[in-house]
SETI-900253 format. One record per residue (C-alpha): chain; x, z, y; residue number from 1. Coordinates in nm, 2 decimals, m for minus. Layout:
<pts>
kette;xx;zz;yy;nr
A;X;Z;Y;NUM
...
</pts>
This chain:
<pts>
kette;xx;zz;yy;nr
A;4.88;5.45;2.36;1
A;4.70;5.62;2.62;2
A;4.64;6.01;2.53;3
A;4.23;5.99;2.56;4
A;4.28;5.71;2.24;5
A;4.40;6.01;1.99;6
A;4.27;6.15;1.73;7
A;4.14;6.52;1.76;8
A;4.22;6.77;1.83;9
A;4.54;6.73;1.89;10
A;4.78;6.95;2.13;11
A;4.93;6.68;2.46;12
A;5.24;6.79;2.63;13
A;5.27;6.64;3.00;14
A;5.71;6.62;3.00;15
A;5.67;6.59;3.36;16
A;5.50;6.93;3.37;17
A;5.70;7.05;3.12;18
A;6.01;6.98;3.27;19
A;5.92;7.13;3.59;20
A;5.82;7.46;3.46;21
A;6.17;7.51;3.27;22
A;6.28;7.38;3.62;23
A;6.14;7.67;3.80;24
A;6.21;7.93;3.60;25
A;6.58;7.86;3.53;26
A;6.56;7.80;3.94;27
A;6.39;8.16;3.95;28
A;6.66;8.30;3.71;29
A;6.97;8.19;3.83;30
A;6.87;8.31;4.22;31
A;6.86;8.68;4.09;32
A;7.17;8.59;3.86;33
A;7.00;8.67;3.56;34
A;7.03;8.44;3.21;35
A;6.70;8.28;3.03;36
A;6.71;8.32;2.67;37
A;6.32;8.20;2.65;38
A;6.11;8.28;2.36;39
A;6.04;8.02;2.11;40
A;5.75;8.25;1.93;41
A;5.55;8.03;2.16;42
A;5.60;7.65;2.11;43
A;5.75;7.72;1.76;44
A;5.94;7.38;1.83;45
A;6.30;7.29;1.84;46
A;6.32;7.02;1.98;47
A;6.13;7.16;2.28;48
A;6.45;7.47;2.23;49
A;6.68;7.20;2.28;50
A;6.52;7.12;2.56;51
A;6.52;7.45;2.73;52
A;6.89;7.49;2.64;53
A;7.01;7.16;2.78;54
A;6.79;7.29;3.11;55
A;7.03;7.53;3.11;56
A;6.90;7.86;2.89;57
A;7.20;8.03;2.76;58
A;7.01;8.06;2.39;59
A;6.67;8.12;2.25;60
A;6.47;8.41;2.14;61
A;6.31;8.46;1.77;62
A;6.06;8.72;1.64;63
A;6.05;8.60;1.26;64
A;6.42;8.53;1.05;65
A;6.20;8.18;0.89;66
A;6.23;8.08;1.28;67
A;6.61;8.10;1.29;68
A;6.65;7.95;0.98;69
A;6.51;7.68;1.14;70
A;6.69;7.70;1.44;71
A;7.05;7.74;1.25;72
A;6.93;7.41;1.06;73
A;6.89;7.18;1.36;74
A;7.25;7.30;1.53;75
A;7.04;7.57;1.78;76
A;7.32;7.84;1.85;77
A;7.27;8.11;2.10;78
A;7.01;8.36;1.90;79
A;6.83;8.66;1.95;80
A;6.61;8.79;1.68;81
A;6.37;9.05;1.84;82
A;6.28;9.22;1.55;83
A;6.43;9.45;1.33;84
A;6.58;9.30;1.01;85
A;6.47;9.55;0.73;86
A;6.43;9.45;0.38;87
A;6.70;9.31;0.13;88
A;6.57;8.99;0.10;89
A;6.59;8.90;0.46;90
A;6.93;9.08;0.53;91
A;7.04;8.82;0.26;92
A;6.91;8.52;0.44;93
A;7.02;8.67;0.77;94
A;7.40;8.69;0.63;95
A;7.34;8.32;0.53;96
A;7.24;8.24;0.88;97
A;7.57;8.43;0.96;98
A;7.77;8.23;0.81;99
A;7.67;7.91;0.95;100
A;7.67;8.05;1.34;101
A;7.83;8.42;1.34;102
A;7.70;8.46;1.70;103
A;7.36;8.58;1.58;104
A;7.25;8.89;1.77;105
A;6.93;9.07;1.60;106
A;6.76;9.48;1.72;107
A;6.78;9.81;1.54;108
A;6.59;10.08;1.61;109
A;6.73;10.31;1.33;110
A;7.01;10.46;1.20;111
A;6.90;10.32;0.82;112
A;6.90;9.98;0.96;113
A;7.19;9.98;1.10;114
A;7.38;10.14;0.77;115
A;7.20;9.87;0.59;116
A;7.29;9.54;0.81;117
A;7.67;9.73;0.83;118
A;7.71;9.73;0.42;119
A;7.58;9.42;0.41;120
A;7.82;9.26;0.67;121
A;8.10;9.42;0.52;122
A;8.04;9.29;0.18;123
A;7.98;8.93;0.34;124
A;8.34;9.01;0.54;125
A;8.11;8.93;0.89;126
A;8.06;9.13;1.18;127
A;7.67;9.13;1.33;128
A;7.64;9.17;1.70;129
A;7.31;9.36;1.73;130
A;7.11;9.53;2.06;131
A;6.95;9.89;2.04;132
A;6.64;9.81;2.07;133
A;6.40;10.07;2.30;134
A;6.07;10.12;2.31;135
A;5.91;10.05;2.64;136
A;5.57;10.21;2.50;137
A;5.39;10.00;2.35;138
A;5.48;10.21;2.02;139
A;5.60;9.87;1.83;140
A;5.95;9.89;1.76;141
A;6.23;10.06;1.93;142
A;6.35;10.39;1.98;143
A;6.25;10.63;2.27;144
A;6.47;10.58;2.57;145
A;6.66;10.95;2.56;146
A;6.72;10.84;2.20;147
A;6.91;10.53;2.28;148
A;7.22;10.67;2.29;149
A;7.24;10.86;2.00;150
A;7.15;10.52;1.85;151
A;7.41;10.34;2.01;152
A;7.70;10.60;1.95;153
A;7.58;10.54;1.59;154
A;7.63;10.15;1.59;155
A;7.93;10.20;1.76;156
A;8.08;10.35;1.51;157
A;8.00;10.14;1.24;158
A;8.28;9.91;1.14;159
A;8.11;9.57;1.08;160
A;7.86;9.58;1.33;161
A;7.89;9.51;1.73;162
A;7.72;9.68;1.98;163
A;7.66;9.42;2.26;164
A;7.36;9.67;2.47;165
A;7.00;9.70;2.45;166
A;6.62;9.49;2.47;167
A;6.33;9.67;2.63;168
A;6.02;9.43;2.61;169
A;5.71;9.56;2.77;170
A;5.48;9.32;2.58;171
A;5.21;9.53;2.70;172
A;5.21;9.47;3.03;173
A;5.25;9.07;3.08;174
A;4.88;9.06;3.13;175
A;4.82;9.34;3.36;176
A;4.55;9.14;3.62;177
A;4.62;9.32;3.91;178
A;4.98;9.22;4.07;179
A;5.06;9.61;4.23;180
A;4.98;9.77;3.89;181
A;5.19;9.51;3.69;182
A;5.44;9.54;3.92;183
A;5.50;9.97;3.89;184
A;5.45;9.97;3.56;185
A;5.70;9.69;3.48;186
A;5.97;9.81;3.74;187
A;5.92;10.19;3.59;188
A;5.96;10.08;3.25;189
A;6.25;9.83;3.31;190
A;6.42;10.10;3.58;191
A;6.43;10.34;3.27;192
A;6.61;10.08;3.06;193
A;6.87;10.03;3.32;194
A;6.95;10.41;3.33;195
A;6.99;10.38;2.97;196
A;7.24;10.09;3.04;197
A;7.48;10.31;3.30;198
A;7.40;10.61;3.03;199
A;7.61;10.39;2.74;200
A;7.86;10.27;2.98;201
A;7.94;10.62;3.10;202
A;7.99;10.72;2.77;203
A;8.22;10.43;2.71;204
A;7.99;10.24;2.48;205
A;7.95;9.86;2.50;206
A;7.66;9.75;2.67;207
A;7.65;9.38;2.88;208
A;7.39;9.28;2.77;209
A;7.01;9.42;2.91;210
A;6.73;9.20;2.81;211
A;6.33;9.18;2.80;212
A;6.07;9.08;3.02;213
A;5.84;8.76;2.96;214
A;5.64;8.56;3.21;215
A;5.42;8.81;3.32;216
A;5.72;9.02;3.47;217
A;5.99;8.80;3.53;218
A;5.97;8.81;3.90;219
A;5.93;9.15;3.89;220
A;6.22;9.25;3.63;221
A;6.47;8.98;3.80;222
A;6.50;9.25;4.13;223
A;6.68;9.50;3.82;224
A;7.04;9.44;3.87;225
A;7.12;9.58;3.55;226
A;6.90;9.32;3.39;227
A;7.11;9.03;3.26;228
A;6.88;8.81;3.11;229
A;6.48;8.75;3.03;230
A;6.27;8.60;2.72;231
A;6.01;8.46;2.88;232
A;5.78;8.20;2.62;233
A;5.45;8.11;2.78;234
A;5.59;7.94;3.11;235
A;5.67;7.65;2.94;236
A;5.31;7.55;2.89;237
A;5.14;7.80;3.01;238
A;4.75;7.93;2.91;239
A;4.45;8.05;3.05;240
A;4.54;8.46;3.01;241
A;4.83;8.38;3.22;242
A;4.62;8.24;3.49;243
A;4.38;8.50;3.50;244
A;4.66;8.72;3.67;245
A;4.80;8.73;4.01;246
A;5.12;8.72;4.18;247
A;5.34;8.83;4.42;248
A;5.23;8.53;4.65;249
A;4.89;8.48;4.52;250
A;4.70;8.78;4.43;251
A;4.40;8.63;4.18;252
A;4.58;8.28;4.07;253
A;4.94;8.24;3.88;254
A;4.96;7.89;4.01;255
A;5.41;7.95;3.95;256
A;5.40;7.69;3.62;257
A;5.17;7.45;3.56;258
A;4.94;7.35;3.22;259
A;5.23;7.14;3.08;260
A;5.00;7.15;2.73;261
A;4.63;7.04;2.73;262
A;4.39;7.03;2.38;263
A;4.22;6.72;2.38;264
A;3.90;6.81;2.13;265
A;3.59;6.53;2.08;266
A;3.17;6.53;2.10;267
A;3.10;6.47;1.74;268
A;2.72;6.59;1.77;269
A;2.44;6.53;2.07;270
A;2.13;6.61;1.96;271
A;2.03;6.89;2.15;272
A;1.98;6.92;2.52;273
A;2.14;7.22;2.61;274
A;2.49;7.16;2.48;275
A;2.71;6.93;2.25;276
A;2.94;6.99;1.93;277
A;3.31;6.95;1.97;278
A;3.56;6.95;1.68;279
A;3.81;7.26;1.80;280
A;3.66;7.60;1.65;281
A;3.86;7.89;1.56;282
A;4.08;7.69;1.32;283
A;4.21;7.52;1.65;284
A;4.18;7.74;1.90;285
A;4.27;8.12;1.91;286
A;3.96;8.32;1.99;287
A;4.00;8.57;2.28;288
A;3.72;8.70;2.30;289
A;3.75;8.78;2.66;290
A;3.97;8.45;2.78;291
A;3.76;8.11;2.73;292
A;3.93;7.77;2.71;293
A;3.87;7.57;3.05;294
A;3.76;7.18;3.06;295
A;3.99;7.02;3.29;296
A;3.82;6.63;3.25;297
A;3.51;6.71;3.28;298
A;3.39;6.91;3.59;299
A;3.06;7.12;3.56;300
A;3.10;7.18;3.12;301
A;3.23;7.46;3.00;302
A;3.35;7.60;2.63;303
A;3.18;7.82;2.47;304
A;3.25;8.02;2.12;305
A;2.91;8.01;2.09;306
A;2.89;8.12;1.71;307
A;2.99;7.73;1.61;308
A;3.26;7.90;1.34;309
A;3.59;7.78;1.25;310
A;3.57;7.42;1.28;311
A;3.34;7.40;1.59;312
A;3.30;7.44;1.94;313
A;3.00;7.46;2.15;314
A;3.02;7.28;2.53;315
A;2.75;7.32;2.77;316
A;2.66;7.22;3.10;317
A;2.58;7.32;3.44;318
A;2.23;7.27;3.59;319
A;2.38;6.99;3.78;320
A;2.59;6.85;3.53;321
A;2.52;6.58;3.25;322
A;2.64;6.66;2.92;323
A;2.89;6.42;2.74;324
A;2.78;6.15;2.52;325
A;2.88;6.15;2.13;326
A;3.24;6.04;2.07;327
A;3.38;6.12;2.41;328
A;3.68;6.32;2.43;329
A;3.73;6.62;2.66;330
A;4.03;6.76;2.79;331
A;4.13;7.16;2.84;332
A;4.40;7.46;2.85;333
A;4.35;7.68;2.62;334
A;4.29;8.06;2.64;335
A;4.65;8.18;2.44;336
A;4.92;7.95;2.39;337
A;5.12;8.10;2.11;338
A;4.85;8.11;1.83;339
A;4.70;7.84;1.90;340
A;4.97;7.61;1.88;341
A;5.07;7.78;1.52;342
A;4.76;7.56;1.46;343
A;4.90;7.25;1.46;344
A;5.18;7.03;1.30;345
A;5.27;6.82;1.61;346
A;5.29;6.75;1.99;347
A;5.21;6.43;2.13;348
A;5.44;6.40;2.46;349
A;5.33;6.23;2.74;350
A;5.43;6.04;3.06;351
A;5.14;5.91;3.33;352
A;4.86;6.00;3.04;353
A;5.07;5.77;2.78;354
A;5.17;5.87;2.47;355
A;5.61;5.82;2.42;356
A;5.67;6.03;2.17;357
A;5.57;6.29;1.88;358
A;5.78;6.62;1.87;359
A;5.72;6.83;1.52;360
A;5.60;7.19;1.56;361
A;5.83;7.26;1.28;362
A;5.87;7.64;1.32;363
A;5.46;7.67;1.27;364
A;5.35;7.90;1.02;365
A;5.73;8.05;0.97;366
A;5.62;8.44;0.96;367
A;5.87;8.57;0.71;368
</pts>
């Protein structure tokens, strides 16, 4: 079937595109001998995990325990959960995910946590290999960097639970525009972690593992030696916000990874000269209110929220340009990958614009 004959809207991944963008990064990675553990939290897929692993990721990342489940169920090893594990009902399930893959490595950012996740492991006979987790500040989760030790000396100390070092993610500043600023602030931020990470080791403490960063920084936080690995999510399919910013190489464009994912949406109304009615509102697509979806099929029309509502979306024209008759479908990238994509149940992968297969989204809507 040839993608432009689906029904809408529907999400299209190009495997060619796809492919080269784990490609790359992997390629980017291993030059500065760093690991990839990328960040499922975007395509909320495991087959597309798989993917990434067999392209040579050394595990994935998880922010939400209903994601690991997930990944534990389809044979996934290699796990970080990014954040903390607090309440008795998930440190059960998370001791049930232990016991099918012991090799589990979740944050704490607190000494209560950690007493918690240690009586709990004890009474389950495991062992849980966790990261102190510091905040970067953003003021999420973590503790402050000069508390990190404390922290660590702490989990050290605890008999069922194995320190294995620290995450700093500086979520904050993946979509700094400007390449210099981004750069500073994500070198000052990461260079603080990595004194943390000769801190522990001088006071004999285990720490081999140092991980963060995300597409936005990658290139930046890869020149860290102490670094060992980064949880990068949106270069595998990449989004609008992410090409709004520049690089090293190209100061207005990140043209690194390419738009492996597309929205395909269609004209279901015409009647007014100044614009048509598409069937992607904010039920499909995640409104930034800043960051506008870009048509990619049609040159000259453009999205617009325009007030449409949840279930549409308003597309109009440049003086120049005709507007698109009723029933034609229209192709675009979307402004943020993550949420949008929590949207929908399915991707429909394609080769040369032809649909081969279906891949299940089957980590959407797991926030628990």
């Amino acid at each position: 079937m040839d993608k432009f004959s689906l029904d809408t809207p529907c999400l299209i991944l190009d495997k060619s595109l796809l492919l080269k963008n784990l490609s790359m990064m992997q390629k980017e990675a291993a030059s500065k001998n760093k690991q990839v553990r990328p960040h499922i939290k975007t395509h909320k897929c495991t087959q597309l995990a798989k993917l990434q692993i067999n392209q040579g990721a050394t595990g994935v990342s998880a922010a939400k325990l209903g994601e690991v489940e997930q990944l534990v169920a389809t044979g996934i090893s290699g796990l970080l959960i990014t954040s903390p594990i607090v309440s008795k009902i998930k440190i059960d399930r998370l001791i049930k995910c232990l016991k099918i893959d012991s090799t589990i490595m979740l944050i704490v950012d607190s000494h209560d946590n950690a007493l918690q996740l240690n009586q709990a492991a004890k009474e389950a006979n495991l062992a849980i290999n966790v990261l102190v987790d510091i905040d970067p500040g953003v003021g999420r989760t973590g503790v402050p960097y000069d508390k990190a030790l404390d922290l660590g000396a702490f989990i050290n100390h605890q008999t069922h639970l194995k320190l294995k070092g620290i995450q700093c993610y500086a979520g904050n500043l993946q979509h700094i525009k400007d390449y210099e600023t981004r750069n500073k602030s994500s070198t000052e931020v990461m260079s603080k972690a990595a004194s943390v990470v000769k801190t522990l080791k001088q006071h004999n403490l285990p720490c081999e593992i140092l991980t963060g960063s995300g597409t936005g920084t990658y290139e930046i936080d890869c020149n860290i030696p102490e670094i060992t690995e980064i949880q990068p999510g949106s270069y595998a399919v990449m989004d609008m916000e992410y090409y709004a910013i520049g690089t090293k190489k190209d100061v207005n464009h990140f043209n690194t990874f390419l738009p492996a994912m597309t929205m395909l949406v269609s004209v279901i109304s015409a009647n007014h000269s100044t614009h048509v009615t598409v069937d992607a509102g904010t039920k499909s697509l995640y409104f930034d209110p800043i960051t506008k979806p870009k048509i990619i099929s049609h040159p000259g029309l453009e999205y617009h929220w325009g007030g449409f509502g949840d279930e549409h979306g308003k597309i109009i024209a440049q003086t120049t340009t005709k507007l698109p008759k009723i029933g034609e479908t229209i192709e675009l990238i979307v402004p943020h990958c993550d949420p949008t994509i929590n949207l929908f149940d399915k991707f429909y992968i394609v080769e040369n614009n032809q649909v081969i297969d279906e891949w299940p989204i089957d980590m959407r809507g797991k926030s628990q």
